[in-house]
C-alpha positions as CSV (number, residue, x, y, z in Angstrom):
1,X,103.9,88.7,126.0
2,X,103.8,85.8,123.6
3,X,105.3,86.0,120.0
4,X,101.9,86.0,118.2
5,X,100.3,88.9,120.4
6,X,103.5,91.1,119.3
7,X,103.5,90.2,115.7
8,X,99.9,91.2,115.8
9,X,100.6,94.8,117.1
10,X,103.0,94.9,114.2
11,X,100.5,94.5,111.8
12,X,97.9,96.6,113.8
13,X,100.7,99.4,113.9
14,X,102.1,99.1,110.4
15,X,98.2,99.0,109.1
16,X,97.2,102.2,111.0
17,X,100.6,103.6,110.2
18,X,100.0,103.2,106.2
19,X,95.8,104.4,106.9
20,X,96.9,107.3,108.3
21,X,99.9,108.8,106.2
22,X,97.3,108.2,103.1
23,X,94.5,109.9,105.0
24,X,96.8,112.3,106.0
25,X,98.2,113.2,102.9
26,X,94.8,113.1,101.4
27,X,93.2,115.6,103.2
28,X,96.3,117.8,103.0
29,X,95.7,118.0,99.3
30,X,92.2,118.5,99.8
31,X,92.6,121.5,101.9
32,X,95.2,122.9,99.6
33,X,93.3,122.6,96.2
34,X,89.9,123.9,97.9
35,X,92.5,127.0,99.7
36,X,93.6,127.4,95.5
37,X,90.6,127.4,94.1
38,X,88.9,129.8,96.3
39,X,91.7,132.5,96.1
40,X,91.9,131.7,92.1
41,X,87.7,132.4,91.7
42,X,88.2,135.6,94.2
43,X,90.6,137.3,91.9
44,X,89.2,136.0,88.7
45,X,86.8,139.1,86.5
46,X,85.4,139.7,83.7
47,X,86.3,143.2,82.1
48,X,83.8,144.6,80.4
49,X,85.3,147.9,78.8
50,X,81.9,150.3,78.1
51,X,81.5,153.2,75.3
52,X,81.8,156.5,76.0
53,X,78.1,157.5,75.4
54,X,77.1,154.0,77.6
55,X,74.2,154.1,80.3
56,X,76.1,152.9,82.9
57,X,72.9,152.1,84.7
58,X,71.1,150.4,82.4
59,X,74.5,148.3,81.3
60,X,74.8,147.1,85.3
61,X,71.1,146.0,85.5
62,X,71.4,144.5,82.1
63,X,74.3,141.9,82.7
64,X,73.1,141.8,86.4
65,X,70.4,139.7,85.1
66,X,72.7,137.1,83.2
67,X,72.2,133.6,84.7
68,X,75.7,132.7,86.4
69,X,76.5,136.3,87.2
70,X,77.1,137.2,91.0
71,X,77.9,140.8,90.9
72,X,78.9,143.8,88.7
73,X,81.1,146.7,89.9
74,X,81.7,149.8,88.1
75,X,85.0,151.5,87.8
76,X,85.7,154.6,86.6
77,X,88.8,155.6,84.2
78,X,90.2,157.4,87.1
79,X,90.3,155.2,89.6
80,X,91.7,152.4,87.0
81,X,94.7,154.9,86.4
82,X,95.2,154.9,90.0
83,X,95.1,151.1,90.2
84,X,98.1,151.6,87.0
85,X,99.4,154.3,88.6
86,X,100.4,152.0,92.0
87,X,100.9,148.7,90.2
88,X,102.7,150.4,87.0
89,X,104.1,154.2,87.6
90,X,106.2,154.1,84.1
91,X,102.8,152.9,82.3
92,X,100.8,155.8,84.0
93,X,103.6,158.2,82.9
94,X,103.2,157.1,80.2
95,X,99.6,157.2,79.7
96,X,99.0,160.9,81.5
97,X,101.3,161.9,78.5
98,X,98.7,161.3,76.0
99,X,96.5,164.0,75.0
100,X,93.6,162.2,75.2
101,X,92.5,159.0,78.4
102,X,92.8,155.7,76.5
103,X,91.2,154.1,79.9
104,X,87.6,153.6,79.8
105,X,85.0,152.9,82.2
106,X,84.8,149.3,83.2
107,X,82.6,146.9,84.6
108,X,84.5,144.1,86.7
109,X,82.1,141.0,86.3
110,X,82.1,137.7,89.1
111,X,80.6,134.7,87.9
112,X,79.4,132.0,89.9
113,X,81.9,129.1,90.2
114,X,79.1,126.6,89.3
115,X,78.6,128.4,85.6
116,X,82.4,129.0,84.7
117,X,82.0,125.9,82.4
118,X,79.5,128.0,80.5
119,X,82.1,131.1,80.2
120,X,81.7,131.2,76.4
121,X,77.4,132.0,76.8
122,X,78.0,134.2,79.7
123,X,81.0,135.9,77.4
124,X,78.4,136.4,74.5
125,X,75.4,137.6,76.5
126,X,77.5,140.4,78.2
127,X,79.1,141.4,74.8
128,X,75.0,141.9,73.3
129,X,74.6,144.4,75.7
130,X,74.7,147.6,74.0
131,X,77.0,149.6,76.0
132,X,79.7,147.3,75.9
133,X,83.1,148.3,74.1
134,X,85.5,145.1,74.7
135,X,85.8,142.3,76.9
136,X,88.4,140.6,78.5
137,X,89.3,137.7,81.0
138,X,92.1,135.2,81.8
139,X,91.6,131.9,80.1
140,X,94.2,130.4,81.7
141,X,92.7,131.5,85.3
142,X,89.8,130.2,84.3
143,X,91.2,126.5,83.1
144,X,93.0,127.2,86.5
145,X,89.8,127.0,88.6
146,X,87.8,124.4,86.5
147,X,90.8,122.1,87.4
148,X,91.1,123.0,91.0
149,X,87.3,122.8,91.4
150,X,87.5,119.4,90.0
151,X,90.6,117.9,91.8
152,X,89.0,119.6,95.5
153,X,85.6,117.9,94.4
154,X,87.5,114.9,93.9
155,X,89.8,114.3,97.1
156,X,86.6,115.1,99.1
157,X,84.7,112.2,97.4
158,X,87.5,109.7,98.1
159,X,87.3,111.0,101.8
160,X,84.0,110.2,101.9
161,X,84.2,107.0,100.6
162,X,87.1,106.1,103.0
163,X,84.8,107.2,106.2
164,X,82.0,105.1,104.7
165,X,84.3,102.1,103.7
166,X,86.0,102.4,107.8
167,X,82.4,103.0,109.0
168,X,80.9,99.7,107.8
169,X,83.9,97.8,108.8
170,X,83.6,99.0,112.2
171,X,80.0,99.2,112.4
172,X,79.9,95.0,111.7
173,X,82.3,94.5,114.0
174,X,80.1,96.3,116.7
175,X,77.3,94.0,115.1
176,X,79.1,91.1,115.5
177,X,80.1,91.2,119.6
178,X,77.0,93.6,120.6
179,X,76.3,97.1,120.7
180,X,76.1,96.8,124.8
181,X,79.5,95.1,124.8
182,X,81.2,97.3,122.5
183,X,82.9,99.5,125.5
184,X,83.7,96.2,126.9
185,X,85.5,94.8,123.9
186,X,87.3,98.1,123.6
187,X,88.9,97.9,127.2
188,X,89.4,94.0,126.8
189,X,91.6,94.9,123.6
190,X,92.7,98.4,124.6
191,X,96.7,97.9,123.8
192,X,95.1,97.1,120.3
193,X,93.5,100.1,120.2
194,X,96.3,102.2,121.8
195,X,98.7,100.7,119.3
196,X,96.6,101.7,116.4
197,X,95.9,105.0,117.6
198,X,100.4,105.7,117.6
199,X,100.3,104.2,114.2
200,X,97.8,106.9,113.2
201,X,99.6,109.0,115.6
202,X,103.4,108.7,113.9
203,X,101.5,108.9,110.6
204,X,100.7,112.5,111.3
205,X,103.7,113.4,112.7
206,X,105.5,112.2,109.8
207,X,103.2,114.0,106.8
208,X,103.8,116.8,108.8
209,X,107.2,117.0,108.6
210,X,107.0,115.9,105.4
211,X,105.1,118.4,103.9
212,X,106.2,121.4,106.6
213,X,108.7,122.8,103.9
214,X,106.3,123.9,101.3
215,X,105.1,126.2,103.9
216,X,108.1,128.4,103.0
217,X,108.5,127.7,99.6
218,X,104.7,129.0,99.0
219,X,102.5,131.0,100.7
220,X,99.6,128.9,99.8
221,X,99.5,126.7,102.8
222,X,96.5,124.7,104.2
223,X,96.9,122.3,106.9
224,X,94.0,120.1,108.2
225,X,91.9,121.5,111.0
226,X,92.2,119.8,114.2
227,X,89.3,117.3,113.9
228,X,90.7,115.8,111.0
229,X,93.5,114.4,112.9
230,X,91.1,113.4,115.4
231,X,89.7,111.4,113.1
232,X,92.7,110.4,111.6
233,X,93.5,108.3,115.3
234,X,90.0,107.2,116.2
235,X,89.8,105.6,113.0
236,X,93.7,103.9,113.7
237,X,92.5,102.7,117.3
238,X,89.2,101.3,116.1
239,X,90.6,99.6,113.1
240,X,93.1,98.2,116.1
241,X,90.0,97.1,117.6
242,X,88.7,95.6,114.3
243,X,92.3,93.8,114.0
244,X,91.7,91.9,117.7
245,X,88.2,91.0,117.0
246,X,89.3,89.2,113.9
247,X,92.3,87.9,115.5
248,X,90.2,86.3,118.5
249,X,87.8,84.7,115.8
């Protein structure tokens, strides 16, 4: 093997090997902040505390009809000081010792993750309802999910446009010797492809163990499906490929 032939699986390797650990560790983060945001908008309610004399009824069908409001659930005072009771038993003690139940009914309120920038209408229209006492939410849950929802949105864009970007490269290279002889090409320049494919392949191998420990340092852990590592080596062996063809010309 002459000198020139290895240097250029050096470059095809060390190319591959930088493509990969970045879309690697891209769709790591992608998985992870879309994993976030969908546990932070499961746990994330409105309380709506209601008056004693409240038509629970007409309260539920009320709000049910706000734009950006997925569902209403009633819960009554007792089963909220069970809920204490199991989370908090020196609260409930403490709260069975009054003469008269400070817990009211309530009315846990989801909102659609698309309207949670418009909190503060939704807030408002909920509060004009007549049988409503209080309200209450978690703001900082809710700045939580607008950033995770974002950053998710984000990392899935720049995926995109790195599939796109590798797609036309490789799609004018296909132009450029022949869709008929593109199998050809492949097995003329397979240790090109083959060496770009391990470049992609170590590149996996080492984000994994690079990232492996957060696994027990949090419990929120989201590693790429499969496929994406598919992908990952595909796109190392045909940019391999892409390497030869401009090598040869």
């Amino acid at each position: 093997m002459s000198n020139y032939a290895k240097k250029g699986y050096r470059i095809v390797f060390l190319a591959t090997l930088i493509f990969g650990i970045y879309f690697e560790a891209v769709s790591f983060f992608y998985f992870q902040t879309s994993k976030i945001s969908k546990m932070l908008i499961n746990d994330f309610r409105i309380v709506a505390a209601l008056k004693k004399q409240a038509s629970v009824e007409d309260t539920v069908k009320k709000i049910s009809l706000i734009n950006g409001i997925t569902s209403v659930n009633f819960v009554k005072s007792e089963e909220s000081l069970k809920r204490i009771q199991n989370e908090d038993n020196e609260l409930y003690l403490s709260i069975k010792s009054m003469a008269l139940n400070p817990v009211p009914d309530i009315l846990e309120i989801s909102v659609d993750p698309i309207f949670m920038g418009n909190i503060d209408v939704i807030v408002q229209k909920i509060s004009d309802s007549e049988g409503v006492m209080d309200i209450r939410y978690k703001p900082d849950e809710l700045v939580a999910i607008m950033h995770t929802l974002f950053y998710s949105k984000f990392l899935f864009l720049i995926i995109g446009a790195t599939i796109v970007i590798i797609g036309i490269t490789v799609f004018s290279a296909v132009l450029h010797v022949g869709f008929s002889n593109f199998f050809v090409s492949i097995m003329e320049s397979i240790k090109w492809f083959l060496n770009g494919m391990f470049g992609s392949l170590i590149a996996v191998v080492f984000i994994y163990i690079l990232i492996y420990p957060i696994k027990y340092i949090s419990p929120l852990w989201e590693w790429p499906s499969v496929p994406w590592h598919i992908i990952t080596l595909l796109f190392g062996g045909l940019m391999g490929w892409v390497l030869y063809q401009w090598k040869r010309n």
